[in-house]
N, C-alpha and C positions, 0 to 999 in steps of 0.2 A: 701246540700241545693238544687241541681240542683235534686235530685230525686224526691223533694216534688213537682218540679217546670213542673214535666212532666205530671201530672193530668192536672193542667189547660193546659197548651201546648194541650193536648191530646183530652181534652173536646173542645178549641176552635176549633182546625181543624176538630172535629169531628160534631161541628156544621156548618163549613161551607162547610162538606160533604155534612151533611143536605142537607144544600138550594142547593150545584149545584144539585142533584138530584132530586130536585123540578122540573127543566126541562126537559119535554118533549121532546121537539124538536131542535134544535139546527138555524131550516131555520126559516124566518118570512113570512109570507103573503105577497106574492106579488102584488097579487088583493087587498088586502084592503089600499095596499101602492097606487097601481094606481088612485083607485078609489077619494082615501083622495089628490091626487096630482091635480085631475080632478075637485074636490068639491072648492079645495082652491083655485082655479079658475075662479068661478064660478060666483065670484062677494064679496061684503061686505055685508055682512049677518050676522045677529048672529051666525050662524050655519058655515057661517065661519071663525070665532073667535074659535067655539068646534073646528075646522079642523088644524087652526092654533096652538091650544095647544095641540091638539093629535099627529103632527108630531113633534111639539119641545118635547114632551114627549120620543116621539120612539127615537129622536139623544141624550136626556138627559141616555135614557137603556142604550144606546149602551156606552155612554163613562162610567157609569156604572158599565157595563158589563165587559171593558177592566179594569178598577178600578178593580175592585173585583177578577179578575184574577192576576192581582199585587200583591194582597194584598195575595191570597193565595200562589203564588209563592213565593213574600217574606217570607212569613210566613212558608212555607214550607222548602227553602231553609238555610234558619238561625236555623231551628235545629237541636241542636247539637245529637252528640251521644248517650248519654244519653236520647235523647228526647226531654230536656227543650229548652227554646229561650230565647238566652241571651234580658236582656231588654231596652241595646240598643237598637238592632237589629228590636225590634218588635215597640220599640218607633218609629224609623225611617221608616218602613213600613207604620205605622199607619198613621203617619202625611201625607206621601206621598197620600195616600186614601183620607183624610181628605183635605187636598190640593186641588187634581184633582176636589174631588164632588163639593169642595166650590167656585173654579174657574166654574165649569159646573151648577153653579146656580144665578152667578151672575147675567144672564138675561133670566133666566127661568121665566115663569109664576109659580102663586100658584095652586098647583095639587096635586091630590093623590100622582103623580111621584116624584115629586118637595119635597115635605112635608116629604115621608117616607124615601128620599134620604139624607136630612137634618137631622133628626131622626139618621140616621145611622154613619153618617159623625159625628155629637157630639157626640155620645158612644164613637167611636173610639177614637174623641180627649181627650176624659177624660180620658182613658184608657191609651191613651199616657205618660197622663201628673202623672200616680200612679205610685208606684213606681217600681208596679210587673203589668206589660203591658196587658200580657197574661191572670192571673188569673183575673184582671180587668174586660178585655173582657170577660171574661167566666163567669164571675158571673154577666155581666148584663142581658140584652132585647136582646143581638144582635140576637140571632136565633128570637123572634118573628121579629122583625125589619125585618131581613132579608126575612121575610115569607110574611112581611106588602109590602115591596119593588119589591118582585117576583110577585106578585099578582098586583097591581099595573102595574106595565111594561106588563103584561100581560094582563090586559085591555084594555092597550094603542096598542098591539096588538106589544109586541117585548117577548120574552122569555129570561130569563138574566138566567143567570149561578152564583147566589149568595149565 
């Protein structure tokens, strides 16, 4: 059983090879961080309302970003020799992701960042809750999601590692 179980194992890490490779750069803009710190200062303006959601955007990547490394070190570290991952192991990972994003949006605004982070945070919980965690994950959207969510953060001008 545990050899069938090394395809998905193999396809999901292999998607979330994918997405870290999506990034470029690993530093963020520090001038467009200054600039956005100077704007949001500025006064109460529409404009800065865009400033106020562009930086809760950049602190929503970053925990994100630490999320997603969780999840691929869990995921990483739970498989076994054979390859597969038991489906505790990946249940408990999942929730763990599922968890942080849903804590880190409890006072998010509605955003590209916000939206594709939500998006991502349910696959995983459903995936949790199948019986085969892995193949779950691997047979959904998550690499688009993840491509919806990289792109995104990178508007908001943060590069995640997803």
């Amino acid at each position: 059983m545990t050899r069938f179980r090394f395809l998905p194992a193999a396809l999901f890490c292999a998607c979330l090879s994918v997405l870290a490779a999506c990034s470029s750069s690993p530093a963020e803009p520090t001038a467009a961080a200054a600039s956005s710190a100077g704007a949001s200062s500025a006064g109460a303006s529409p404009a800065g309302a865009a400033v106020t959601t562009v930086v809760a955007d950049k602190a929503l990547c970053k925990t994100l970003n630490t999320a997603a490394t969780a999840l691929r070190t869990g995921i990483t570290e739970a498989q076994q020799e054979g390859g597969g991952v038991k489906a505790a192991d990946a249940k408990r990972t999942f929730i763990k992701f599922h968890t942080t994003v849903t804590e880190a949006l409890a006072f998010a605004e509605t955003s590209d960042v916000s939206t594709a982070a939500k998006a991502i945070a349910d696959e995983l919980d459903k995936a949790a809750k199948a019986t085969d965690p892995i193949s779950s994950a691997a047979d959904s959207n998550f690499a688009r999601l993840g491509t919806d969510l990289t792109e995104a953060c990178k508007t908001a001008g943060v590069t995640v590692m997803f």
